[in-house]
C-alpha positions as a Markdown table, in Angstrom:
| # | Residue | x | y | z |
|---|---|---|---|---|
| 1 | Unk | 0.0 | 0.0 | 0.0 |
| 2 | Unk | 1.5 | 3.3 | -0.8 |
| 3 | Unk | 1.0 | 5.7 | 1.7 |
| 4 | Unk | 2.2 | 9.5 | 2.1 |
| 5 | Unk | 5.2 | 8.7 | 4.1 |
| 6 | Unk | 6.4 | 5.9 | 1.2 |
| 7 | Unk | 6.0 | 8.6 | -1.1 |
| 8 | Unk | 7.8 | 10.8 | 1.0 |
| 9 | Unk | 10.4 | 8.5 | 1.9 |
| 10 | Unk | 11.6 | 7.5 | -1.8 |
| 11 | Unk | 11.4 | 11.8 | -2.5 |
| 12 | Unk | 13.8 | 12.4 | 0.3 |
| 13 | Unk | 15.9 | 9.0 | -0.8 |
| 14 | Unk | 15.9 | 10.3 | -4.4 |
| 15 | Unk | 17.1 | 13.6 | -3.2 |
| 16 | Unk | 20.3 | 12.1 | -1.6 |
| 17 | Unk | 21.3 | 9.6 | -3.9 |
| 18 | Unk | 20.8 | 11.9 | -6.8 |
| 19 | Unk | 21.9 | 14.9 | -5.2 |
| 20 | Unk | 25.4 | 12.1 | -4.1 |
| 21 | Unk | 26.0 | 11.1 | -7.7 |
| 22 | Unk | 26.1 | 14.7 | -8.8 |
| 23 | Unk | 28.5 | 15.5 | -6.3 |
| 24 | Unk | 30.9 | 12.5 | -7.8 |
| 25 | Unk | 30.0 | 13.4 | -11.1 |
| 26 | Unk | 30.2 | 16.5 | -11.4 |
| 27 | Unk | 33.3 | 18.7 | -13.1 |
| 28 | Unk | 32.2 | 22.0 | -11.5 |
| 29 | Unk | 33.4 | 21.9 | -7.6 |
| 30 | Unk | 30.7 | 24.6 | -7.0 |
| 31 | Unk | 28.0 | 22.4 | -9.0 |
| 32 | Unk | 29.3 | 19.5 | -6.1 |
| 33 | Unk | 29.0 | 21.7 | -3.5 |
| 34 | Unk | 25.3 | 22.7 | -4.2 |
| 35 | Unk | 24.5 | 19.2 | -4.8 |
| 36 | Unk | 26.0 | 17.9 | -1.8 |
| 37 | Unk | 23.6 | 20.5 | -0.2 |
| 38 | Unk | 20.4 | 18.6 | -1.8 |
| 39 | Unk | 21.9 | 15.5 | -0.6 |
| 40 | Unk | 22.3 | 16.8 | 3.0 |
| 41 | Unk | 18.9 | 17.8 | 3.3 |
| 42 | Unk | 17.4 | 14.2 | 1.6 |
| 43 | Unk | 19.3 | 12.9 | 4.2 |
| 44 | Unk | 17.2 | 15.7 | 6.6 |
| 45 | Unk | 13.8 | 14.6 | 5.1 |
| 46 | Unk | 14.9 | 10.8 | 6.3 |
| 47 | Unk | 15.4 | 11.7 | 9.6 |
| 48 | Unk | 12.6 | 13.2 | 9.8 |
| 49 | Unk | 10.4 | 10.4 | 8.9 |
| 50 | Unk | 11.8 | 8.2 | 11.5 |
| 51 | Unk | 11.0 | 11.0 | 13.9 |
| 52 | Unk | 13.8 | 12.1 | 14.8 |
| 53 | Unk | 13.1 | 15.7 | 14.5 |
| 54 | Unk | 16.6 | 16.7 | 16.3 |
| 55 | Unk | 18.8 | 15.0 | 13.9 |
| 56 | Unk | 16.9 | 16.6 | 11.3 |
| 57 | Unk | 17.1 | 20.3 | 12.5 |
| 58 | Unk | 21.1 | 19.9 | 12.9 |
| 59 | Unk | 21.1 | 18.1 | 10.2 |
| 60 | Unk | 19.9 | 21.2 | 8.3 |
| 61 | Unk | 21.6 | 23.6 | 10.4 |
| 62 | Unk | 25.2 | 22.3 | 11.2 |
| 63 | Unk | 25.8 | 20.2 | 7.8 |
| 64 | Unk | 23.5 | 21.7 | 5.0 |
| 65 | Unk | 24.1 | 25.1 | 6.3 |
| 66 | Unk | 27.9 | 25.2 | 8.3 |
| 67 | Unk | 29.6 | 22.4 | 6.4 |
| 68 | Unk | 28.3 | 23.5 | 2.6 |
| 69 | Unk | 29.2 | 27.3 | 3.4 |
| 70 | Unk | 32.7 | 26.4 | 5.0 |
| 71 | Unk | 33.3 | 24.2 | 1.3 |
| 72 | Unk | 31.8 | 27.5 | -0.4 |
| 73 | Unk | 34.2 | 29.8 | 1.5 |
| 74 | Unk | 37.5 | 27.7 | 0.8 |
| 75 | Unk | 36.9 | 27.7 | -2.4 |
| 76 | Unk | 36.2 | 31.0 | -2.5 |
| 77 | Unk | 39.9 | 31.7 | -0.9 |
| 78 | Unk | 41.8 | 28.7 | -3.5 |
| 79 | Unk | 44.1 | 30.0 | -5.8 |
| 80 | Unk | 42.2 | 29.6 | -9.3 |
| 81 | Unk | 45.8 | 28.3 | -10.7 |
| 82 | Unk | 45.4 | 25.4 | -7.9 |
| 83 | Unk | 42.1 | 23.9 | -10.1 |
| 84 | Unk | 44.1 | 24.3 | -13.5 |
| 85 | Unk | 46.4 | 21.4 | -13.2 |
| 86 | Unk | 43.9 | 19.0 | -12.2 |
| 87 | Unk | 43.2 | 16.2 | -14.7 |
| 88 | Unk | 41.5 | 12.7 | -14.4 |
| 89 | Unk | 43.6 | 9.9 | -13.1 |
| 90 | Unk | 44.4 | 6.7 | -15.0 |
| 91 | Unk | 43.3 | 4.8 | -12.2 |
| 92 | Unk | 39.9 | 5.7 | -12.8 |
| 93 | Unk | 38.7 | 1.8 | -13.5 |
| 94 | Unk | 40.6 | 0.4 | -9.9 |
| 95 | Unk | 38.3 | 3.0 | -8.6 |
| 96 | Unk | 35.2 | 2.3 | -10.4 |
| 97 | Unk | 35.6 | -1.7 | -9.4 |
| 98 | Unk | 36.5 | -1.0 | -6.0 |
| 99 | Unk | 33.3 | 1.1 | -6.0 |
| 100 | Unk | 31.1 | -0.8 | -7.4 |
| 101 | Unk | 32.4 | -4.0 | -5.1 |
| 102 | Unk | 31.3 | -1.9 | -1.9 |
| 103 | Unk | 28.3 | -0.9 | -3.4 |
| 104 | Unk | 27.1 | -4.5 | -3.9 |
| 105 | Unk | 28.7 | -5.9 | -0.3 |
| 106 | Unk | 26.1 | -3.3 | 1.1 |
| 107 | Unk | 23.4 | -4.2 | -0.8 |
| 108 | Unk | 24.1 | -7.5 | 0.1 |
| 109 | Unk | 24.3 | -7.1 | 3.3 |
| 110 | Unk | 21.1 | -5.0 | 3.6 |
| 111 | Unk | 18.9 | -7.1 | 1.2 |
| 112 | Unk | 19.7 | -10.3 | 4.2 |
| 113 | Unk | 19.1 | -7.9 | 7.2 |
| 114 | Unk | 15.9 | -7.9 | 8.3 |
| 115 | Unk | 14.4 | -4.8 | 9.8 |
| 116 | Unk | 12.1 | -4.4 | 12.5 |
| 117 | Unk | 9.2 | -2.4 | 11.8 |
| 118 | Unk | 7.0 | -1.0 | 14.6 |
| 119 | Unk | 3.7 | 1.1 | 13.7 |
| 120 | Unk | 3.5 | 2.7 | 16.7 |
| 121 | Unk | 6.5 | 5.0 | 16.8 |
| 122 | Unk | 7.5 | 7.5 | 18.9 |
| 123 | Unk | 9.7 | 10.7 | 19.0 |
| 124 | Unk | 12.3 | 10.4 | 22.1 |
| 125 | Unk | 10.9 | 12.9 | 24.8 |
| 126 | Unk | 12.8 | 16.2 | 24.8 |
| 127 | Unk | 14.1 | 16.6 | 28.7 |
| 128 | Unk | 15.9 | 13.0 | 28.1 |
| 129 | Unk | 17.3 | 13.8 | 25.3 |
| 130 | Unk | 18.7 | 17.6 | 26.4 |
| 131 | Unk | 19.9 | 15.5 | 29.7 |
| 132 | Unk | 21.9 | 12.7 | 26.9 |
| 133 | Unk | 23.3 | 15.5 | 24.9 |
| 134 | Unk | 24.8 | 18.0 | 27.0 |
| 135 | Unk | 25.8 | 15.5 | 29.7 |
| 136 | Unk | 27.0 | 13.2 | 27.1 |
| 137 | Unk | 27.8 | 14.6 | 23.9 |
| 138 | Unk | 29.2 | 18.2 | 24.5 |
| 139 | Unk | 32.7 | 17.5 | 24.0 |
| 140 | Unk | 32.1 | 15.7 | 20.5 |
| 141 | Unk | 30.3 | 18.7 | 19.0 |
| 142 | Unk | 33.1 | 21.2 | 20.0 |
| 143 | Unk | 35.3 | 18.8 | 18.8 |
| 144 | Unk | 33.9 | 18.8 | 15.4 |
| 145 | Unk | 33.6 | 22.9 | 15.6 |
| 146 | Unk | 37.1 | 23.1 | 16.5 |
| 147 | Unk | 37.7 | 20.7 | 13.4 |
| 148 | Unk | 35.6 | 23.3 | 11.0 |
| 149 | Unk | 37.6 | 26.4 | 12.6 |
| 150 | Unk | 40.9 | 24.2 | 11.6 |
| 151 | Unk | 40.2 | 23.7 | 8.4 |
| 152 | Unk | 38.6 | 27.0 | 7.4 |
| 153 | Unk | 41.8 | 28.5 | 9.0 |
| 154 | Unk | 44.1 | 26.4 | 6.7 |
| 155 | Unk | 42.0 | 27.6 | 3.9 |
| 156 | Unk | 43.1 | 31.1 | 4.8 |
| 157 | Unk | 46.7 | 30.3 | 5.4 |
| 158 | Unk | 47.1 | 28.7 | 2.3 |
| 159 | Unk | 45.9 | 31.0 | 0.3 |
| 160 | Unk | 48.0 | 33.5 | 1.7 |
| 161 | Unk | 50.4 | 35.1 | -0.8 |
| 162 | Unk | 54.4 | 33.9 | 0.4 |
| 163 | Unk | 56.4 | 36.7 | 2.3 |
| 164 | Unk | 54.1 | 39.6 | 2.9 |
| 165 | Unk | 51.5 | 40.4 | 5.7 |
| 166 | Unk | 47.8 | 40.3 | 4.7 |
């Protein structure tokens, strides 16, 4: 039976796998970029059918919106003469195996798992999971903010010109 959260489901699915194989492959790094951002937010719209309505608001907020604009902002402050020399590799095909062999292990594996299904579900109550978060997962998200700081910080440094004070 096909019911509005199916249709939702495979909407938000097709958002992140197509929004995923742009981001592979595409030639423009700011066409990725934007894609990756469609992806990010599928991956919002699943979370929020499994009701987890947390995951799906820092979802949005800390990946589609931090993560994308930190990519956006380094590459705003590359060197343009950095993207020239790229080219394709010749190892393209080891990749493409490789790729596809993962690809299948995980269907594999998922086609012989079986999933429990409940029809009752339930969002998590809010007090618990505020108490969870900040008494056990504080240090992991300043963690990964001080990793963002890092890197948008090496974006600047190396885009510095040699020898003179910006």
């Amino acid at each position: 039976m096909i019911t509005p959260a199916v249709v939702l489901f495979y909407a938000a699915a097709a958002l992140t796998i197509g929004g995923g194989l742009v981001v592979v492959m595409s030639r423009n790094i700011v066409y990725a970029a934007l894609a990756l951002l469609v992806s990010l937010m599928g991956v919002a719209g699943v979370f929020l059918l499994a009701f987890a309505e947390f995951l799906a608001l820092v979802q949005v907020l800390i990946y589609s919106g931090a993560v994308v604009i930190v990519f956006l902002f380094a590459l705003m402050l590359t060197r343009i003469e950095d993207f020239s020399r790229l080219t394709d590799h010749r190892q393209w095909p080891v990749a493409a195996i490789i790729a596809v062999s993962v690809f299948a292990l995980l269907a594999a594996a998922i086609a012989r798992t079986s999933v429990r299904t409940e029809p009752d579900r339930q969002s998590v109550g809010l007090s618990e999971f505020g108490e969870t978060l900040f008494a056990e997962w504080a240090v992991p998200f300043e963690v990964a903010s001080l990793v963002l700081l890092v890197a948008l910080i090496g974006a600047v440094v190396l885009v510095r010109r040699d020898g003179g004070r910006d």
